[in-house]
N, C-alpha and C positions, 0 to 999 in steps of 0.2 A: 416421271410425274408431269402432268399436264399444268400450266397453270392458271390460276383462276379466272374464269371467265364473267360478265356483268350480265344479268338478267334487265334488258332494258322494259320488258313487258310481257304479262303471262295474265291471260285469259281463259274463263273454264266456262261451260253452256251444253246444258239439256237440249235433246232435241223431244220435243215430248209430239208434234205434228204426224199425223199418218199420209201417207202417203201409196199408192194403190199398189198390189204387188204385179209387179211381170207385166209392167204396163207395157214394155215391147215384147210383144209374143216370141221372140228368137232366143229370147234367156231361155224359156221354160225348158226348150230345147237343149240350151245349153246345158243347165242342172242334169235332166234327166241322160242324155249322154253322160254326163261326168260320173253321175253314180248308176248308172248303168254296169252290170258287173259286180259291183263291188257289193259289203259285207251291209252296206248302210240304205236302210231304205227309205224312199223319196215320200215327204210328209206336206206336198204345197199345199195343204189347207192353213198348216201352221202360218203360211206367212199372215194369213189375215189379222191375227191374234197380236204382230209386231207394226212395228211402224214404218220400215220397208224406206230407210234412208241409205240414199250412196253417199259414199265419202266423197265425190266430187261436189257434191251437193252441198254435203254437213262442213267442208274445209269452207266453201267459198262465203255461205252464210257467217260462219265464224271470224272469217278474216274482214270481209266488207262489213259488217256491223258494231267490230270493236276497230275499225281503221287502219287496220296493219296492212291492206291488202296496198294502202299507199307508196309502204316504204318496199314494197315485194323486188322494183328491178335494183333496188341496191342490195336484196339479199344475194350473198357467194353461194350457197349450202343451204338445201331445205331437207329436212329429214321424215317421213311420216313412222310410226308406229302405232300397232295396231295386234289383237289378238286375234280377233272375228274378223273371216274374207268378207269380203265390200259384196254387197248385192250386185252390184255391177261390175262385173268382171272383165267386161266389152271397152271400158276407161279407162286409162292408164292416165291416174291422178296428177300426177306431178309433171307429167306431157298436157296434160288440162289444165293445169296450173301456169305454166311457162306461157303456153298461148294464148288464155285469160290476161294475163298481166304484163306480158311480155316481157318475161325474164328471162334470166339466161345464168339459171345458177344450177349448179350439180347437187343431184336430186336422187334419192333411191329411199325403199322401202325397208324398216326392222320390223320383220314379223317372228312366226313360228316360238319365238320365247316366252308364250303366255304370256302373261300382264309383267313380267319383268324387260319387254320390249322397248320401255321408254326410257327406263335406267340404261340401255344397253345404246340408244341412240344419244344419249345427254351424255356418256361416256367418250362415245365417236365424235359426237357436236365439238366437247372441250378440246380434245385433240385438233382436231381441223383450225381450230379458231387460235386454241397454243401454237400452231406451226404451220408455217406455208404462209400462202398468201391470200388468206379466208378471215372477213374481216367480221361479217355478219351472217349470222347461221339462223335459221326459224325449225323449232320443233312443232310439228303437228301430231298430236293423239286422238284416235280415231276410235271410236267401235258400236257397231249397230249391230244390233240382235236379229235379224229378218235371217232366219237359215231354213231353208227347206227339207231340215231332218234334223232329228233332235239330239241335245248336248247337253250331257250333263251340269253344264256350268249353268247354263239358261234354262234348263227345268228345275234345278236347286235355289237358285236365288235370281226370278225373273226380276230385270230393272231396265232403265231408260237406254236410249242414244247416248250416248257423249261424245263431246272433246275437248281437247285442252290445245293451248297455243302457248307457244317461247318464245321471245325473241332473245338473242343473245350476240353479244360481239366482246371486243377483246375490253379487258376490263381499264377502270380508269378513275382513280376514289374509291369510296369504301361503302357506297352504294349495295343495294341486292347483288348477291352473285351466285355464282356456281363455283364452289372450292374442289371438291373431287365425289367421283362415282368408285364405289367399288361393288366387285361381282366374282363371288366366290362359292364353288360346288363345298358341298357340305359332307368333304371325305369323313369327317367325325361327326358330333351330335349336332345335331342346330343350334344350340343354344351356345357352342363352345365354337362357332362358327360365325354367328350371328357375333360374338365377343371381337374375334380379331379382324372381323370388316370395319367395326364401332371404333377398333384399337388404329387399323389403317386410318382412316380419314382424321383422326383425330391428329394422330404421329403425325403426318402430312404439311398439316397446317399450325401443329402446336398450338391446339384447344384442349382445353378440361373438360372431362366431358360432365360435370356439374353445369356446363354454362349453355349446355345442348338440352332445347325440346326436342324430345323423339317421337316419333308418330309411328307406328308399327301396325301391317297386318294383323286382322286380329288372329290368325292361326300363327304366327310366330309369334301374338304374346302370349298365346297358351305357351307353347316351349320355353319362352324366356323368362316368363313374370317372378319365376323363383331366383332366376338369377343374381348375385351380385352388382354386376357390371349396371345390370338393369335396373337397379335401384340405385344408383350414383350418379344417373344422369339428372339433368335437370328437373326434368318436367315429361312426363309420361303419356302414352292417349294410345289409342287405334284409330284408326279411319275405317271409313266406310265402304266396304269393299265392290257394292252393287253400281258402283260409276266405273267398273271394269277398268283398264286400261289408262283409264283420266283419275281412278280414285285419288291417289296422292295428290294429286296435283288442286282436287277439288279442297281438300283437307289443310294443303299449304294456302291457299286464298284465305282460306275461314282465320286461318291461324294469323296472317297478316294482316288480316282488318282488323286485332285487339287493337286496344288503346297501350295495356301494356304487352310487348310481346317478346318472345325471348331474343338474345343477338343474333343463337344458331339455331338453324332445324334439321336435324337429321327425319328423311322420309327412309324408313326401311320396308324391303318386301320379299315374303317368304315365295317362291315357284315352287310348291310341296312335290308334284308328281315327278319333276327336274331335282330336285335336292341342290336347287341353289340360291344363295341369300343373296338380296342386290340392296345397295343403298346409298343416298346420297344426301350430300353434307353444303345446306347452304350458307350466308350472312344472310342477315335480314339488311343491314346499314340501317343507315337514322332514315325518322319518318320523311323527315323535308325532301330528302333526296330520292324517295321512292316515287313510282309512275304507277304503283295500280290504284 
């Protein structure tokens, strides 16, 4: 078991700006090579319809406008996550990022796990920051809709740009933290799955889970709303799923700006097509001591 890490500052933001598609003519080439062959055919009219932002782009606006980009050559560990490929695939973000800020921290990408990507980087984040000699870690959550062929995720429930921002290091007081992630396939029913991740993080830290607001996809609270366990937490809700990849994260902001707000918040998230549940378990600590 990892141990608890501090959330020193977390920022969430819309990119709602358009931006032109394939304004270097070498992509278009790019794309059409890459699905060239293949089962999926090439849609560039669509880009017009999106907003057509790279993640080198949506990171550096996000970090220079909420001031994190200041503290970037003290970060050890930067993580990105993200579901949807970067319109710019010619950039290698986090090689953009080092030479923008002049850093020199170890850097790598969580993709390919749907929107359970971020749970899976905040899980590697605590780790690094629990052991070795990794003192400050930044998550970035990334995901722009600009895809030149179409996806079911993005013709069912079109929505904005996002991202979301972590900073995080080793803990210290009773401050905002990260107590634990857990991420478990769903050999049996969801609901009896979604039970012993709730029952993990809890065991972990020795909370009741009476003292936990939970925030839940809303396709796991269809499976779980009948549940027991589900009724014994605190305080209940779903989030809003159309912020992609940043949803939780947008959902935990809102949830920190009460006046009264719970001590714990578990964010959970179903990945249906994958059958696995991920979720994560934080402190809120007292208001004096928080930075958002």
């Amino acid at each position: 078991m990892a141990a608890p890490v501090a959330i020193r500052d977390m920022k969430v933001r819309l990119f709602a700006d358009k931006q032109p598609p394939f304004e270097h003519p070498e992509l278009l080439r790019f794309h059409q090579d890459m699905l060239a062959n293949s089962p999926v055919e090439a849609r560039f009219e669509l880009l017009k319809e999106h907003n057509n932002n790279a993640y080198h782009d949506m990171s550096t606006e996000l970090l220079e406008e909420t001031g994190i980009d200041q503290i970037m050559k003290e970060v050890d560990i930067l993580l990105l996550a993200y579901n949807f490929p970067n319109i710019r695939p010619d950039i290698s973000i986090v090689n953009y990022l080092m030479d923008r800020y002049q850093a020199r921290f170890l850097s790598f990408a969580v993709n390919d796990l749907g929107f359970g990507a971020p749970f899976a980087a905040l899980h590697m984040l605590q780790h690094y920051l629990s052991n070795g000699g990794y003192k400050k870690g930044i998550l970035l959550v990334l995901d722009q809709t600009a895809l030149p062929y179409e996806t079911d995720e993005i013709s069912e429930a079109p929505g904005p740009d996002t991202a979301a921002v972590m900073v995080l290091d080793q803990l210290s007081g009773t401050g905002l933290s990260l107590l634990g992630v857990e991420m478990r396939y769903a050999e049996e029913s969801i609901e009896k799955t979604a039970a012993r991740v709730l029952d993990g993080l809890c065991s972990q830290v020795s909370v009741d889970p009476k003292q936990i607001a939970l925030l839940v996809h809303p396709l796991l609270e269809q499976q779980v709303k009948e549940a027991s366990w589900f009724h014994e937490t605190g305080r209940r809700g779903s989030y809003d799923p159309s912020r992609w990849s940043a949803a939780p994260f947008f959902a935990l902001e809102e949830l920190l700006q009460e006046r009264d707000r719970d001590q714990y918040v578990c964010l959970m998230h179903l990945e249906q097509a994958d059958s696995f549940v991920y979720a994560l378990l934080i402190r809120t600590g007292e208001a004096e001591e928080m930075q958002l």
